[in-house]
C-alpha positions, 0 to 999 in steps of 0.5 A: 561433753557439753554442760547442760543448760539452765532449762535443762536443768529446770527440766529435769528437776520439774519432771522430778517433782511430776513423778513426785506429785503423780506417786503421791496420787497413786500412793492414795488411790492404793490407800483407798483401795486397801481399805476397800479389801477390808469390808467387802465381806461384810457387804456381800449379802448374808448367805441365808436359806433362800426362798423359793429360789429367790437369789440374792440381789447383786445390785444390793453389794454393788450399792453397798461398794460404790457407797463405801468407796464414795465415802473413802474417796470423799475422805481424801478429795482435798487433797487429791485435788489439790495434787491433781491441780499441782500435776496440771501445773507441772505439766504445764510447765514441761510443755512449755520447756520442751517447745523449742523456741519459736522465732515469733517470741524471740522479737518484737513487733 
């Protein structure tokens, strides 16, 4: 069995901190929509007597959503950022140590 090399080794552990970085988003887009699941019963529309047959606007509750959800994501919007431009980089990175090694870099012109 061979020992692995030294960019085997940067590999792996910049996939690692990929994986890291990708589960800290995720962990703050399933925050948001938690608190999302909370106050969608208080932005449906009050279920009152309807008058001659006027129906309740959807569009009110979609405005109403999209609003609350803008405000929690704005909440959180440095840091996303800032992890999205982390993952960036390491993907970057990874890219750059999966090529295999081009003979044009290898020697000088």
């Amino acid at each position: 069995m061979t020992a692995p090399t030294s960019i085997q080794i940067r590999l792996f552990r910049l996939e690692e901190a990929r994986r890291q970085t990708q589960h800290q988003l995720d962990l703050i887009d399933r925050q948001i929509v938690r608190r999302m699941t909370g106050p969608i019963p208080k932005l449906a529309p009050k279920r009152t007597a309807y008058q001659r047959s006027k129906t309740p606007d959807p569009d009110t509750f979609l405005e109403r959503y999209r609003g609350e959800l803008k405000a929690l994501t704005a909440e959180r919007q440095p840091e996303i950022d800032a992890l999205a431009r982390r993952l960036a980089h390491q993907d970057d990175a990874i890219a750059i140590l999966r090529e295999p090694q081009s003979p044009r870099s290898s020697h000088a012109a």
